[in-house]
N, C-alpha and C positions, 0 to 999 in steps of 0.2 A: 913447663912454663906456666902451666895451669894452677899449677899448687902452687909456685911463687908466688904470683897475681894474689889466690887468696888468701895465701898467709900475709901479704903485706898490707891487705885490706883490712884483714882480721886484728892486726896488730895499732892500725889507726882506729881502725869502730874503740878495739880497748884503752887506746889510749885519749880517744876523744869523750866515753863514758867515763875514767879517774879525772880525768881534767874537769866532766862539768861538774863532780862530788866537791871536787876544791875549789870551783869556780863560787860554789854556792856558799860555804864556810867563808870565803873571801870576800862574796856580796854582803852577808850578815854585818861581816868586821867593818866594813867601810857605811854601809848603813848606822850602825852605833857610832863610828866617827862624825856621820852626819851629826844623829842626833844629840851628840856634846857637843856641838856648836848650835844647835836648834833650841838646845835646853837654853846654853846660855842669852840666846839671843830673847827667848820669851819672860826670862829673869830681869834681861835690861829694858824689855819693854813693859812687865808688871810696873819694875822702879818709876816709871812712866807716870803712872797713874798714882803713884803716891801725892798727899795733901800738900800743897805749903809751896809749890814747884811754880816758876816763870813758867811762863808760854815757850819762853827763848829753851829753858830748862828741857821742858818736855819734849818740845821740837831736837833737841842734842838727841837725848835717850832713845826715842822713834826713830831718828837716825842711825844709830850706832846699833840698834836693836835687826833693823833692817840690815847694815852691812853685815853683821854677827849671821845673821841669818842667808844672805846670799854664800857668804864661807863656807855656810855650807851644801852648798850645792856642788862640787867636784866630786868629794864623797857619795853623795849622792846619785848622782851619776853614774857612777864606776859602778854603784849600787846595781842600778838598774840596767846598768851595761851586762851585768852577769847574771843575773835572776830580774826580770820584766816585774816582778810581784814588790818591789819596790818604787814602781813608776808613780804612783801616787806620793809616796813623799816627795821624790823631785818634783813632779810636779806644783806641789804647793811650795815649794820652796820657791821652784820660778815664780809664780803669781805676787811675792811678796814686791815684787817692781810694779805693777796693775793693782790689786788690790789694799787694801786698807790690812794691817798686820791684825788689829783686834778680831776680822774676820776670818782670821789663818789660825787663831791662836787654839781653837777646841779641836783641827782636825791633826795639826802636829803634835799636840798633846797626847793627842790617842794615837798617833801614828810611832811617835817612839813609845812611847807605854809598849806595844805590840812588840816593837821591835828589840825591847829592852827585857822580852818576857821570856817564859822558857818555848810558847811556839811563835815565833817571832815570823811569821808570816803575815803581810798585809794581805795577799791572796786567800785566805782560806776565812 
C-alpha cells in the first residue's frame, strides 16, 4: 500500500515539475502577446504628440492609445499567472487607468525590450 501511495506521489511531483517547464514557455508567449499590443498602443500614443493635431485630435489618440494598451492586459495576466516575474508589466499595464500614459511609456519600453530579448526575464 505503501509503494502505491509513493508511486502516486512520485508521478504528480513529475508531473507537476514538466507542467511548471511549460507553464513558463506559455507565460513567455502570452507576455509577447502583451507586448504587441503594448508596442502598438505606445505607437498610437507617440502619433499623439505629433505637430499640427486638435486638442480633440490628440485627446482621440490618448484614448485609443490607452484602450490599445489595457488589451493588453489579459495577456498579461495569464502572464504573471504562470511565472510572478512578469508581474511588473501587468502591473503598469493596470496603472494606465490612474496614471498619465507618458509616465508608463519608458518602463514598458524596457519592459518588452526584455521580454522580446533572448533572456527575457523581468526578474533577473
Amino acid at each position: 500500500m505503501r509503494f502505491r501511495r509513493l508511486l502516486g506521489v512520485s508521478a504528480l511531483v513529475g508531473a507537476a515539475v514538466s507542467m511548471s517547464s511549460c507553464s513558463h514557455g506559455q507565460s513567455l508567449s502570452q507576455a509577447r502577446t502583451a507586448c504587441v499590443q503594448v508596442t502598438n498602443a505606445l505607437a498610437t500614443f507617440k502619433a499623439s504628440t505629433a505637430p499640427g493635431l486638435t486638442p480633440g485630435q490628440v485627446q482621440e489618440l490618448v484614448n485609443k492609445a490607452q484602450d490599445q494598451l489595457l488589451r493588453a492586459l489579459p495577456p498579461a495576466a495569464a502572464a504573471t499567472s504562470g511565472d510572478g516575474s512578469y508581474n511588473a508589466l501587468m502591473t503598469n499595464i493596470q496603472e494606465a487607468q490612474r496614471v498619465p500614459m507618458d509616465l508608463l511609456v519608458p518602463s514598458l519600453t524596457r519592459q518588452c525590450e526584455v521580454i522580446r530579448s533572448d533572456t527575457p526575464y523581468l526578474g533577473s
